[in-house]
N, C-alpha and C positions, 0 to 999 in steps of 0.2 A: 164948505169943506167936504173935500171925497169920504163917501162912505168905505167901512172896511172893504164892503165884497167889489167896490169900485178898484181900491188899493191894490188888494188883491189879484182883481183882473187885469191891474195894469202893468204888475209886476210879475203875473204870467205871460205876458204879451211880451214884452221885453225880453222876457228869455229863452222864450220861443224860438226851437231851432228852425230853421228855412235852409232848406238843401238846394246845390243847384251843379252842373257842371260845366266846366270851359275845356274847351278845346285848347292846346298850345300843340306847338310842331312836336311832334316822338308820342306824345299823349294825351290821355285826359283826365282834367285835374276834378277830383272831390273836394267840396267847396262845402262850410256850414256859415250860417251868417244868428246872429243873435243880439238886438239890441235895436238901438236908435242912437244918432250924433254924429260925430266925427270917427272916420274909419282907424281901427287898427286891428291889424294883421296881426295873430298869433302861430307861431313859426313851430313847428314841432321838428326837435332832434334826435337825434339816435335813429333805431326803428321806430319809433314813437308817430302814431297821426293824430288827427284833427282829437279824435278821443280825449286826448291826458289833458285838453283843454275843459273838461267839460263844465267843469268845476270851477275853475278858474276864467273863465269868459262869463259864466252866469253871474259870477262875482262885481265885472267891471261891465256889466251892458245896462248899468244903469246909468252910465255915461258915454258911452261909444256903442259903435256898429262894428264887433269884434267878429272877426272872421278867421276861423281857422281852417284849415285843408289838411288831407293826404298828401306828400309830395310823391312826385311822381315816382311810378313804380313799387307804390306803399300801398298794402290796401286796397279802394276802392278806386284810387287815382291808373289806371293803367295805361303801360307801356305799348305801343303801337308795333314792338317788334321786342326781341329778343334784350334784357336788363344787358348793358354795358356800363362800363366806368362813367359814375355822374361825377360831373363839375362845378363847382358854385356857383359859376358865372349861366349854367342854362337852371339851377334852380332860382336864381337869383330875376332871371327874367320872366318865371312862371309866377313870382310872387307881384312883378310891375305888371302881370297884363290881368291879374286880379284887382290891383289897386286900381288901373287903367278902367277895368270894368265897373268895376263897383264902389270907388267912392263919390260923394256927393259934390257934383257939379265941378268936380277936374281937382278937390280941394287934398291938401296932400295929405298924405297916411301916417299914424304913427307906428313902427313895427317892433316885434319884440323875436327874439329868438335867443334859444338857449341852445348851450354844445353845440353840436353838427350844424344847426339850422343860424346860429348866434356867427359862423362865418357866410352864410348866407346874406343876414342881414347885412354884414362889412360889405359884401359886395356887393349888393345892390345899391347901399349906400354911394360908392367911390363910384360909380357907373351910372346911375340914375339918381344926384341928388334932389334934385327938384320933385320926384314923387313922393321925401320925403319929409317930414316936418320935426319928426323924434325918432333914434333909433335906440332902443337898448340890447345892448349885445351881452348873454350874461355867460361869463365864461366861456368863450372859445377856443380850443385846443389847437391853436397855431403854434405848431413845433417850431416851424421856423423862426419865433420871436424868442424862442427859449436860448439860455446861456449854453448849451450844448443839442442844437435841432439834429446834428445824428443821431444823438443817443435817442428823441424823442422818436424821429423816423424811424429807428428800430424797435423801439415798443410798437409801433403798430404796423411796422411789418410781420413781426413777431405773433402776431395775434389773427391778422388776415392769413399767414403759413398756418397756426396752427389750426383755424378752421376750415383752409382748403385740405388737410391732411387727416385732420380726430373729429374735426364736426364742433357744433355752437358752444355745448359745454366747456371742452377744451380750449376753444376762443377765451372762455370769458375767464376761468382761469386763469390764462395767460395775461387776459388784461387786468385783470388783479394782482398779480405777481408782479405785472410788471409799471404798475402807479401807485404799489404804497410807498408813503412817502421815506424820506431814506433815515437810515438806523432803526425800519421795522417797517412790517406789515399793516398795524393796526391802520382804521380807517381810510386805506387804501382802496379801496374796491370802487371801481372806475365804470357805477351804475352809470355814469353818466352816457355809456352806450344805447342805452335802452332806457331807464329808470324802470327796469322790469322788475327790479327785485320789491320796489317798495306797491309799485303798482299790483305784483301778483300777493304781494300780501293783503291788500285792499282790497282783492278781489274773493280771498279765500276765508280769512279770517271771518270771526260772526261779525254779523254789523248788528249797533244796536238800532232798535224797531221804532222806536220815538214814544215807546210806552206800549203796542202794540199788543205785549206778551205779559206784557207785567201786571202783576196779582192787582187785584181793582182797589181803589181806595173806595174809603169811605163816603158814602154818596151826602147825608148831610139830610135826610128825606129826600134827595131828590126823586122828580115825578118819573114816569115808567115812560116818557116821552124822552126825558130829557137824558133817562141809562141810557134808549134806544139810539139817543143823536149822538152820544158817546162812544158808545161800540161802532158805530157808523164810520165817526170819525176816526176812530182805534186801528179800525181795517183797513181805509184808505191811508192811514200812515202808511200800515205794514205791506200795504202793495206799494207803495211808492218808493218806500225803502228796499224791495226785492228788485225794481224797476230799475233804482240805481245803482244796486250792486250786480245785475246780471251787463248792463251798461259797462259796468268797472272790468269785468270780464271778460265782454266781446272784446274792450280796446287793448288789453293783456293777450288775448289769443293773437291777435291780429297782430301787438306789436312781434311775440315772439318769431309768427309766419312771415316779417319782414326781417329779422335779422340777418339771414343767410344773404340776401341782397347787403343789406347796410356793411355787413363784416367783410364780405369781396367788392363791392362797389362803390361804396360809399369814404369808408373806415380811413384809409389811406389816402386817397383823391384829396378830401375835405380836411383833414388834419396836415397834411403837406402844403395845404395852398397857402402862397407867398401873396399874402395880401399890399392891394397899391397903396402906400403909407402915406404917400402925397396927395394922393385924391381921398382921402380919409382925414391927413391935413389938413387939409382947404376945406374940407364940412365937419372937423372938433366941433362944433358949435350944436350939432344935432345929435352928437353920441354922446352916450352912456353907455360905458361899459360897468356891468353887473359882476362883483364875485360872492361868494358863498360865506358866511360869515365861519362857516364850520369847516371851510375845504381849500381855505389861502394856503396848505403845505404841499396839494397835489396841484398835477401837470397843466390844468384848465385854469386854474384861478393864477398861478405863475404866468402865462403865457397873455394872459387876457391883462393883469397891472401894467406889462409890459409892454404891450399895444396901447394903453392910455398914455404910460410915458411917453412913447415914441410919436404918438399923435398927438398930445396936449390933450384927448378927451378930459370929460368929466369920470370919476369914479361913484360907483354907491354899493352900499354893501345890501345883501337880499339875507334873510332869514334863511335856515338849512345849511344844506351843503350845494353840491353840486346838481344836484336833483334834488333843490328846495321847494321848487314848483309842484312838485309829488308827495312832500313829507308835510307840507304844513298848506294847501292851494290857499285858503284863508289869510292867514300869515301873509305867505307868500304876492296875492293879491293886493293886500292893502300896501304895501313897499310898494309895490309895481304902479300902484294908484299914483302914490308920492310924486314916485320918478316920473313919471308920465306928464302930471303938473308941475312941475316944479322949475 
């Protein structure tokens, strides 16, 4: 039987990030890999990159080779020339020449994507199904499946004018204003752009230390070796825990420094695309579409029931809201395990 520090080292290894980058035509993509098995892909949306996964891949790489990335123009993924209006169909194919690279022995991927990147997945999906084995798509803001896509097209025109006009604040405003659900504001707020808000709370608020700080218990006699291996172990919590909250921080700076892209480039392009319902028909079989058990009244989880109607997929509901992946990653993780097997 594996001893603990065996255990231990083995479930270091496993989570162990391994960085690398690919080349795709317009850019170059930031690429993290964590784990051993069969590969899936974790799809970051909004401004969100590979980061908001960090938690949540360390979660499942005791079963899979989870890969997440920067898309391109995010980050550390960059653009070869000047940001222009992105597409689903060229993020769509930077996610197949990762899976193309790096799963094991040509065998196909499972991929996850939420919001922005959760129409990604559709499109890779109706385009490349054979690189994929499982897709879960968790809320996609396809205005076009809604009972009224102009009104939806104009929430997020409304929101790309007002941040080519007042700037990010006044964007997000807008997109709050304009996704609480209807007869009020409450619980409207359409983090799902970013998940900044829960993510920059995570990153400011205290984190607790793992005992690091906290008044010492009673030792019981213990020997003056074994206070010493205590405090030892006390510090290396309290560094550990500073390591993962300065972590939580860079990937808050860095989503914020991509929103100005995401809200003119992205925001629009990706919530308008008319996804191909027939080629999403013919592979039901491999989707999951994901909604928020807390945010079925706002625009993403409407839009996303609607797409499994229309396709025959499968549905499952995730913990949270619409940025459940950021409010509970644990939670959040073990659903995703489910769905994943199931």
């Amino acid at each position: 039987m594996p001893t603990t520090d065996a255990t231990t080292a083995a479930a270091t290894a496993a989570t162990a990030v391994r960085t690398g980058r690919l080349e795709a035509p317009g850019a170059t993509l930031h690429y993290e890999v964590r784990g051993r098995g069969p590969l899936l892909v974790m799809m970051p949306g909004g401004s969100a990159d590979a980061g908001i996964y960090d938690t949540l891949a360390a979660e499942l790489a005791d079963r899979w080779t989870v890969v997440a990335f920067d898309p391109r123009g995010y980050s550390r993924s960059t653009l070869h020339g000047p940001a222009g209006e992105q597409l689903p169909g060229a993020h769509s194919e930077d996610v197949a020449r990762l899976i193309e690279l790096l799963s094991p022995g040509g065998a196909s991927a499972a991929v996850f994507g939420s919001s922005s990147s959760a129409i990604v997945a559709l499109e890779l999906l109706s385009r490349r199904p054979g690189l994929v084995g499982r897709v879960v798509a968790h809320e996609p803001p396809l205005v076009e499946l809604l009972p009224d896509p102009a009104a939806g097209r104009a929430v997020f025109a409304a929101v790309r004018e007002s941040f080519l006009r007042d700037g990010v604040e006044a964007a997000m405003a807008t997109m709050a204003a304009g996704l609480a659900p209807e007869g009020g504001a409450g619980g409207g707020r359409y983090e799902v752009a970013t998940g900044a808000d829960e993510e920059s709370r995570a990153a400011t608020e205290p984190v607790e230390d793992g005992g690091a700080t906290a008044p010492p218990e009673e030792s019981g006699g213990a020997s003056e070796a074994e206070a010493e291996a205590e405090a030892q172990n006390g510090a290396g919590a309290g560094a550990e825990v500073d390591a993962v909250a300065e972590a939580e921080a860079a990937t808050v700076r860095r989503m914020m420094a991509n929103l100005p892209v995401f809200l003119e480039h992205v925001l629009c392009s990706f919530s308008g695309h008319a996804p191909d319902l027939d080629a999403l028909r013919a592979a039901a079989p491999k989707l999951v579409v994901g909604v928020g058990r807390d945010s079925r009244a706002l625009l993403p989880a409407v839009a996303a029931e609607r797409l499994a109607q229309r396709v025959g997929s499968a549905t499952a509901e995730f913990p949270g809201g619409h940025v459940g992946l950021t409010e509970d990653p644990v939670a959040f993780g073990a659903r995703l395990r489910e769905v994943l097997l199931g």
